[in-house]
N, C-alpha and C positions, 0 to 999 in steps of 0.2 A: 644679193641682199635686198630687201625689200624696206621701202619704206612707209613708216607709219603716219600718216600726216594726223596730228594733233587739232589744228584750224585750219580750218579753207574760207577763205571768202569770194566768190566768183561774182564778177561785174558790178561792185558796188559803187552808189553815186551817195553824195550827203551835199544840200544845201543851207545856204545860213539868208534865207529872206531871197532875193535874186543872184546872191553869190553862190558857184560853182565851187567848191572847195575839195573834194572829191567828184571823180568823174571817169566811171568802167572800171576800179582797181579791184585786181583780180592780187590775192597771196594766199599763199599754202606754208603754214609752219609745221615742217615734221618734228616729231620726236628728237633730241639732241640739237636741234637747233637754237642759236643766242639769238635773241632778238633786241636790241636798244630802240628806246622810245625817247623819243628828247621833243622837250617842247621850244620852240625858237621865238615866241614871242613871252615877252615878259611883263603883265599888266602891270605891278607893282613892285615896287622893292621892299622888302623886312629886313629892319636891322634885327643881326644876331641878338642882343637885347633885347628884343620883340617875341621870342621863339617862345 
């Protein structure tokens, strides 16, 4: 079975001013792959109300 990779990203870095925040992340998403993305920081709150 061979697989189809969808995304590749090979040795990628990203800075924010002199922070390192990424640094060489290399990933391959093939086809049939789940991917979850979750953010862990939360600048703000919104109440339900707000929506």
């Amino acid at each position: 079975m061979t697989t189809e990779a969808l995304v590749t990203l090979k040795e990628v870095s990203k800075k924010y001013g002199n922070r390192d925040v990424l640094t060489d992340v290399s990933l391959t998403i093939n086809k049939g792959d789940c991917l979850i993305l979750r953010e862990t920081m939360v600048k703000e709150k919104v109440r339900s109300s707000e929506l």
